[in-house]
C-alpha positions in Angstrom: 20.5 -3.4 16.6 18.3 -4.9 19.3 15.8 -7.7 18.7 13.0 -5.6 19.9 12.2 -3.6 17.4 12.0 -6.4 15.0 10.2 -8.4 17.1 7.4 -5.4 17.3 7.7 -5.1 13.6 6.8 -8.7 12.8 3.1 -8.9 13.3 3.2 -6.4 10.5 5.7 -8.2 8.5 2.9 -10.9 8.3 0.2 -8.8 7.5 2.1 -6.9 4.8 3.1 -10.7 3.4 -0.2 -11.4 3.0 -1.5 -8.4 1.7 1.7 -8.0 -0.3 0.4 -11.8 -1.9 -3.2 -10.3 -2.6 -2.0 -8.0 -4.9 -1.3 -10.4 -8.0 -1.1 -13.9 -6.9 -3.6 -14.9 -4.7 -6.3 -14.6 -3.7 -6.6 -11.0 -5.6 -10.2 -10.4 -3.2 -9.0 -6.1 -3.0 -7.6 -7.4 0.4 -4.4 -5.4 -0.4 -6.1 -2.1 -1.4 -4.6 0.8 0.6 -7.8 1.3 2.9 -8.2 -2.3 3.8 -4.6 -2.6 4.5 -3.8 0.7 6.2 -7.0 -0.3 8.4 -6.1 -3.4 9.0 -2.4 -2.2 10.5 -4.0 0.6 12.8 -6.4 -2.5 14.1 -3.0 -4.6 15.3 -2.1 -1.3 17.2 -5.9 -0.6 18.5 -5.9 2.2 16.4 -8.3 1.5 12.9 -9.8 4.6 12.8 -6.3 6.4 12.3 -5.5 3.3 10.2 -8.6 3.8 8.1 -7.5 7.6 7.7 -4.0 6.8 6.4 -5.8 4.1 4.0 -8.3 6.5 2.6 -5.5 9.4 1.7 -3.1 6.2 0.1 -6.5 5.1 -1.6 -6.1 8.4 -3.8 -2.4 7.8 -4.5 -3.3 4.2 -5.6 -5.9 5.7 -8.1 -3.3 6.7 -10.3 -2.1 3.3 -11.5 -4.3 0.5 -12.1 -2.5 -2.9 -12.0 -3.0 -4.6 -15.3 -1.4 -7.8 -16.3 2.7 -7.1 -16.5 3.3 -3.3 -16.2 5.0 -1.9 -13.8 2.9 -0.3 -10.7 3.6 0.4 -7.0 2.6 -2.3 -4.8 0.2 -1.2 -2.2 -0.9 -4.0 -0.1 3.0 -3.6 1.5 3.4 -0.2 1.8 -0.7 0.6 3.3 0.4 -1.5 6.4 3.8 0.5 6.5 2.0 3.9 6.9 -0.6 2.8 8.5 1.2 1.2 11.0 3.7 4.5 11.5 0.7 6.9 11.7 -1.5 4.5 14.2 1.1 4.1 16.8 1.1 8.1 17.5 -1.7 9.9 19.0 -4.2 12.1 16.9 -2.7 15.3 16.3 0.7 14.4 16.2 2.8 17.1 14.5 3.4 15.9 10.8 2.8 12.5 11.1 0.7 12.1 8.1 2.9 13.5 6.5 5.9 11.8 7.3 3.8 8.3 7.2 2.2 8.9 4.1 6.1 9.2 2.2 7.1 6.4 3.9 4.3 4.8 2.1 4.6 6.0 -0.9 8.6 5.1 -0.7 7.9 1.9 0.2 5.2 1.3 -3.0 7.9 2.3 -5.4 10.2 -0.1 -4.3 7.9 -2.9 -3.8 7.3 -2.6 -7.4 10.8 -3.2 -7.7 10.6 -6.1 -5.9 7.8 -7.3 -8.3 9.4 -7.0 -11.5 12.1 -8.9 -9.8 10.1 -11.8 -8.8 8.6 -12.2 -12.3 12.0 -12.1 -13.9 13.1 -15.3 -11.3 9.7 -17.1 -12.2 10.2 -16.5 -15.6 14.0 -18.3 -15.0 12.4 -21.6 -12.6 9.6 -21.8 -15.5 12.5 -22.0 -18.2 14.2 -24.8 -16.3 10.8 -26.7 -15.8 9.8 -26.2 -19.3 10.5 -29.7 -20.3 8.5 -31.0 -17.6 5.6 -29.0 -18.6 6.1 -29.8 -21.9 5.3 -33.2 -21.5 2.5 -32.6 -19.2 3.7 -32.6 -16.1 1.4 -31.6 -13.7 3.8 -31.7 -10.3 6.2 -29.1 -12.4 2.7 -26.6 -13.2 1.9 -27.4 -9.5 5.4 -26.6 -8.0 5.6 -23.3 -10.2 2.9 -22.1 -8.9 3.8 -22.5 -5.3 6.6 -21.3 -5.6 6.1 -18.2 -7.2 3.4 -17.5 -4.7 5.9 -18.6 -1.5 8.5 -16.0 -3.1 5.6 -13.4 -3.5 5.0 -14.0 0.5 8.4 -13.8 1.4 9.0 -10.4 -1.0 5.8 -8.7 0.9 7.4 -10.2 4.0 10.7 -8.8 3.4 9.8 -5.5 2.3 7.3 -4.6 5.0 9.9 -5.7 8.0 13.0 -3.5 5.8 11.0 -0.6 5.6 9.3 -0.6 9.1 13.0 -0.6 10.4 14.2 1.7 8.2 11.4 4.1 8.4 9.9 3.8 11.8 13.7 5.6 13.5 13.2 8.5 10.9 9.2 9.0 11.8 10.1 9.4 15.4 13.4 11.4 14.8 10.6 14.1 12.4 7.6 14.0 14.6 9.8 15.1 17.4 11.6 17.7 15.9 9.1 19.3 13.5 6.8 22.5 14.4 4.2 21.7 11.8 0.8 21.4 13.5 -1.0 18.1 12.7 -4.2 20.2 11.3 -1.3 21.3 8.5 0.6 17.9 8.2 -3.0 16.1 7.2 -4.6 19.1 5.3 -1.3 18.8 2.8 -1.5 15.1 2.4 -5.4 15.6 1.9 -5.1 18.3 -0.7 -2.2 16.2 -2.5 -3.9 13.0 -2.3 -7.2 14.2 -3.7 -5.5 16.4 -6.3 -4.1 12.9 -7.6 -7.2 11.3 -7.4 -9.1 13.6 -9.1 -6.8 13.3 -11.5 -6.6 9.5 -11.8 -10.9 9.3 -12.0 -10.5 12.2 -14.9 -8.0 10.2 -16.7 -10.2 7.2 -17.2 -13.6 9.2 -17.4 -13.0 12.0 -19.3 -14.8 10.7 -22.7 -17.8 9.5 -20.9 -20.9 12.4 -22.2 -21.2 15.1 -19.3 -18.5 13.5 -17.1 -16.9 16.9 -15.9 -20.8 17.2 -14.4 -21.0 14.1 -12.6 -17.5 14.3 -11.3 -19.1 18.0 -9.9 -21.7 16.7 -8.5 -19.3 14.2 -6.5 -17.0 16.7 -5.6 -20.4 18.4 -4.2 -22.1 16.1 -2.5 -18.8 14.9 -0.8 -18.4 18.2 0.7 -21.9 18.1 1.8 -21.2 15.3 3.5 -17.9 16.1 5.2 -19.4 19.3 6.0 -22.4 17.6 7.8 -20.6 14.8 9.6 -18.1 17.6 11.0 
């Protein structure tokens, strides 16, 4: 392998490090919600509006799992700049490249959640071997914890957007240039499936609430109104 496709990958190896660091450790301001993130990778390529449009289809995906203290949940900061990134650097209409970059998203936030439960089970070793420090009130030991555990939560991010921007971005070529779906088709069936999901998601947590099925109507509605009127 050469050095250049890493080298072009690495701008988003940082952005998906720090996005990838939002998530749980700091500073946890939504930076590392799909349609910042996706956004912000299609702006290091000149492209946010196709960024945006990725984040906004892996925004519904996200939906479905809330990140709550210790469960187990994809990590989307990471995996937003990996499809945003593949789906920016192609031109609009592109034969299934939604398609294609919206899997290698949601590939990649499965695995980063992986990566996460790994990272707390190696915090949860270094706190065990400072815990007499802390014990005694150390507060150099409760300082170095916690930069390390938000270093290693850098470097996972880090990691995991560089391996799957060289894994993935080979493949997306290889299928974009070999595959007969239309683009209209490749982002109409990543739209349908994404807002099938998050429908689903917003139901899930709403569906007690008095006449909810009516406002969630209504929404439907009114976003069709819109979409219809800004077409």
């Amino acid at each position: 392998m050469t050095l250049a496709p890493v080298l072009q990958a690495l701008p988003f190896a940082v952005l998906g490090a720090i996005l990838g660091l939002d998530v749980v450790s700091f500073p946890q301001a939504m930076l590392s919600r799909p349609i910042v993130a996706a956004t912000a990778a299609g702006a290091l390529i000149g492209e946010p509006g196709r960024g945006i449009a990725m984040g906004v289809a892996l925004e519904f995906f996200a939906l479905e799992s809330m990140p709550f203290g210790a469960s187990r949940y994809p990590e989307w900061g990471s995996a937003a700049v990996v499809g945003g990134a593949l789906f920016a650097q192609v031109p609009d209409q592109t034969v299934g490249a939604m398609s294609v970059a919206a899997l290698a998203a949601l590939v990649t936030a499965g695995v980063g959640g992986w990566t996460m439960v790994l990272l707390r089970r190696f915090n949860a070793i270094w706190a065990r071997r400072q815990q007499a420090r802390i014990a005694r009130g150390s507060g150099s030991a409760a300082i170095a914890l916690q930069l390390g555990g938000m270093t290693a939560d850098l470097l996972r991010g880090g990691v995991l957007t560089l391996a799957a921007l060289l894994t993935f971005a080979p493949l997306f070529d290889a299928v974009v240039s070999t595959t007969r779906v239309s683009g209209t088709v490749s982002r109409a069936t990543v739209v349908a499936i994404a807002s099938a999901v998050g429908l689903a998601a917003v139901w899930k947590v709403v569906h007690t609430t008095r006449l909810a099925r009516w406002y969630l109507l209504a929404g439907v509605l009114v976003g069709f109104g819109l979409a219809g009127s800004l077409s």
